[in-house]
N, C-alpha and C positions, 0 to 999 in steps of 0.2 A: 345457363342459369340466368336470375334475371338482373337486370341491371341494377349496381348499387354506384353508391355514392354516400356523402358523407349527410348521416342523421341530423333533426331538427333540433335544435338545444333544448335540454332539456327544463329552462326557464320558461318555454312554452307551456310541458306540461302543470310546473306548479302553479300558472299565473291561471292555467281552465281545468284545469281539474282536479280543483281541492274536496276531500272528502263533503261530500253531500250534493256535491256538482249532479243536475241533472244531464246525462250523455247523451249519446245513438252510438250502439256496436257494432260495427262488422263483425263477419266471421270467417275463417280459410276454409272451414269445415264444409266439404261435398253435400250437398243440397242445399248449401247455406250461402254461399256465395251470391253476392251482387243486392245482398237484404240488408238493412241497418233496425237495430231493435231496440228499443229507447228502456233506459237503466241508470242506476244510480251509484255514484264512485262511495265506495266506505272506508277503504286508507289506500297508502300507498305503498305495495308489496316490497319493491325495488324502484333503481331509479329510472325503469323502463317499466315497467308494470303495475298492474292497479286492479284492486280487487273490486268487482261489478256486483250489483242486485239487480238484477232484470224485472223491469214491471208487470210483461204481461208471459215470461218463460218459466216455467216450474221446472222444480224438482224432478215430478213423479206425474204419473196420470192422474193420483187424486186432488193435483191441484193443490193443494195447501201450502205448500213451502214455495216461497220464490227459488229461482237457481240463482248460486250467486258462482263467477267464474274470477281466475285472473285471469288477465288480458294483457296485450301490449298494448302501448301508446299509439302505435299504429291503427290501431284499428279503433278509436275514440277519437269523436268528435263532438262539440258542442249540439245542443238541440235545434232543430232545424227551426227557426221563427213559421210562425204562421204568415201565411200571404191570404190576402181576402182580393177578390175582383178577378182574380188570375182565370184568363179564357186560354184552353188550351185546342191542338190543332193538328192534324195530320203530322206528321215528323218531330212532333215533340219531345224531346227526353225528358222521361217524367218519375217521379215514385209513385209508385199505386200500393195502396193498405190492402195486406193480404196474409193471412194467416201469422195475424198478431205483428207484424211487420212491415217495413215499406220496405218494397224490393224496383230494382233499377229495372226500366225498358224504355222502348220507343211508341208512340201512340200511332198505328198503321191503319187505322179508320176512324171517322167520327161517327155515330151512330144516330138515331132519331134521340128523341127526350135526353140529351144531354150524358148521354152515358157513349164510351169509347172503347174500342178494341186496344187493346195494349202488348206488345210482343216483348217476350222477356230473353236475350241474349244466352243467355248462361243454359235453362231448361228446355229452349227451343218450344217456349209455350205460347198461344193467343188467349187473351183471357178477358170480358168484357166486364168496365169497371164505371162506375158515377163520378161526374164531375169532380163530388165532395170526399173522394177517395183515392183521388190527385193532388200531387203537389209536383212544382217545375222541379228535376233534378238539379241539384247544385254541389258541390266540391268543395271540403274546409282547404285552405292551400294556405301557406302565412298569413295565417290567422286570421282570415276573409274568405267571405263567401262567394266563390265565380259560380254561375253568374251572380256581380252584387243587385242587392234590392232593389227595387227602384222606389223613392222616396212617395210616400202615400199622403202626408202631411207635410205644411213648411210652406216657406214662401214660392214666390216665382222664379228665384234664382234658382234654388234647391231643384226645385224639377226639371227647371233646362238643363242641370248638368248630369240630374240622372236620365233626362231623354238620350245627352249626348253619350253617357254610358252605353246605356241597352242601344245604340247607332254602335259603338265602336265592340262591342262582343254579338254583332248578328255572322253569323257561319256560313249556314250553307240551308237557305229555303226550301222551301217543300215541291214547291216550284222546279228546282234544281236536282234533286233526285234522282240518281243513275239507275235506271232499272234495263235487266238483262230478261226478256222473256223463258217461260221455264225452259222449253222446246229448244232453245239455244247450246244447251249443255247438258252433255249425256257423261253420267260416269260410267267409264270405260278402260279396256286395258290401254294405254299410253295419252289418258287424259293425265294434262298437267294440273296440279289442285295444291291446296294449301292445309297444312292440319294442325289443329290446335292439341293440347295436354292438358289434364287437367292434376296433373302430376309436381307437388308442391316444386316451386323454383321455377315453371314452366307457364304456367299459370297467364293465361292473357296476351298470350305468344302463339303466332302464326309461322310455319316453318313449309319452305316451298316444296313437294315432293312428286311424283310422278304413281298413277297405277298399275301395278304391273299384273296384279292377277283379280277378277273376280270373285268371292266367298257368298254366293246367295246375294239374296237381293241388299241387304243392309251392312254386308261388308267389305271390304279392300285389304289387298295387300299393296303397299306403298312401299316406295323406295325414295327415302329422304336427295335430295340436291347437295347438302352440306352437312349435313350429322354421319357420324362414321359409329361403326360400331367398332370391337375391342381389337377385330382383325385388320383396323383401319380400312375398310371395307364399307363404301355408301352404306346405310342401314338402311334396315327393310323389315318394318313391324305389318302384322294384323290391327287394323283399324277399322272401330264402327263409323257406319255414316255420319252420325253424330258428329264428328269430330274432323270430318273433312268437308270440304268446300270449292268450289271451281278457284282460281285465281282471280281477284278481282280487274274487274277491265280501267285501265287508262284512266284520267281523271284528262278535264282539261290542265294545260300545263298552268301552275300555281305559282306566279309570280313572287310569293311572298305569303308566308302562313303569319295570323294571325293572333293575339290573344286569344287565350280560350280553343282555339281551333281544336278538333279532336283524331288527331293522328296516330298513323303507325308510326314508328321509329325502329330503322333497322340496326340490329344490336347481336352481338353471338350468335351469327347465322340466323337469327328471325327477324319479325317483326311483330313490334309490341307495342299495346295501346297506351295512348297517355295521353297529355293537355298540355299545347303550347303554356309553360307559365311564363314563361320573360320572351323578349324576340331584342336580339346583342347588337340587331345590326350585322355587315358584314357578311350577310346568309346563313346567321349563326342562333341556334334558337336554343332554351333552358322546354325541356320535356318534364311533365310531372306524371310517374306513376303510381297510382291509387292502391295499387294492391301492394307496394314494399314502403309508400312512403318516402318515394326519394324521386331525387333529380339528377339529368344526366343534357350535357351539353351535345347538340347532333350539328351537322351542316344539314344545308337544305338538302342537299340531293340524297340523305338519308333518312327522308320523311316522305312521306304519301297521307294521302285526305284517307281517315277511317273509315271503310265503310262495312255494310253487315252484310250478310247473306238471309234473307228472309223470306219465305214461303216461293222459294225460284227467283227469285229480284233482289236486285242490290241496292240498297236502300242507303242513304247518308243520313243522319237526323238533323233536326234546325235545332239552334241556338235561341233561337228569337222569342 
């Protein structure tokens, strides 16, 4: 399951999202994940939930009625500010506007006239977007935006210290990029791989398994490393390619992870995505994951640098 800990106070919610509050939604809902969809609070259901108007999601195909849902607190955040000036760049994680929606990816080429390739995690898609159809991915996390703004107006102090900001959350450059050629990794019977769920509780979690049989070109049968099935018996599901991945290779060793940094954390036999938010000292770092909303204390030697699997290459994204 996925990792829990103890909820944000709910003094959060009443202080952003009082009835008329303009939002952005996530969803858990299968083809909806990794989008945020911008909508308006109209009361508040319970003391975790909240009843939404969606600006540009209807009811029906004929368009007339907005959809209005309740939602958890989880999944509402404030409206993302507009940023003007913003140049984006090979490795960037970014929101791209896409069927009424900003949904999450990484920018895996830059194109002529200002428009960009953009790979989206979740649907395994490349999809070429414009400049003005970008904005830099950013995280609500105690009630601040990582990465924070960088100040556009104000004196000279003001902006050295947001230089010194965007200095202390730069990640991992594009420059630095771990790529594995395709030819390097063949799925096969007794390749070691890694497979994700999309299975609520599962969600954003990688889990180590091995192939033990072929199913056509687009299938595996897997035998998990640490998941038992009911016989206490390693388990062994049928899985589409989709869902399975080489193991990712080595990272240099990582003296010390970072604000912001975007890690796995290994947690109930997997490893699962999340964002350095505090760093204890000690080798002791506070993880934040996006998809339950909560925080979970790791040691270092339970974390590794995030990386993707993307058209046969393993990709990191920049921060920067």
């Amino acid at each position: 399951m996925a990792p829990k800990s103890t909820t944000r106070a709910s003094s959060e919610a009443s202080e952003f999202f009082k009835p008329g509050t303009l939002v952005e939604v996530s969803s858990d809902d299968d083809g909806f994940r990794g989008s945020w969809f911008t909508g308006k609070i109209l009361r508040r259901v319970s003391a975790d939930k909240f009843m939404v108007e969606y600006d540009t999601l209807m009811e029906d195909d004929k368009g007339k009625k907005h959809l209005k849902e309740s939602l958890k607190r989880h999944q509402l955040r404030p409206i993302l500010p507009t940023e003007t000036n913003r140049e984006f760049k090979f490795g960037d994680e970014v929101d791209a506007y896409h069927n009424d929606g900003w949904w999450e990816g990484y920018i895996t080429e830059e194109l002529k006239d200002g428009r960009f390739a953009v790979y989206f995690r979740v649907s395994r898609e490349q999809i070429v977007f414009t400049k003005e159809e970008l904005r830099l991915h950013r995280e609500w996390i105690d009630e601040k935006w990582v990465p924070p703004f960088q100040q556009q107006d104000g004196n000279d102090n003001d902006n050295a210290n947001a230089n010194e900001t965007e200095k202390k959350i730069k990640r991992v450059k594009a420059a630095e990029t771990v790529t594995v050629e395709k030819d390097d990794f063949k799925f096969k019977e007794g390749a070691l791989v890694e497979v994700c769920s999309d299975e609520d509780g599962f969600k954003g979690a990688w889990f180590c398994a091995t192939i033990v049989e072929l199913k056509g070109k687009s299938k595996f049968v897997v035998e998990y490393d640490s998941l038992l099935d009911d016989d206490s018996k390693l388990l062994r599901e049928e899985i589409s390619i989709l869902h399975v991945r080489p193991r990712p290779p080595i990272t240099a060793d990582v003296a010390e992870f970072k604000f912001l940094d975007e890690v796995d954390a290994f947690h109930n036999d997997g490893w699962w995505v999340g964002l350095v938010a505090k760093v204890l000292g000690d080798s002791k770092y506070i993880v934040y994951f996006r998809n339950s909303n909560e925080e979970l204390e790791f040691q270092h030697s339970q974390l590794r640098l995030h990386q993707d699997w993307m058209d046969g290459k393993w990709v990191m994204a920049s921060k920067v």
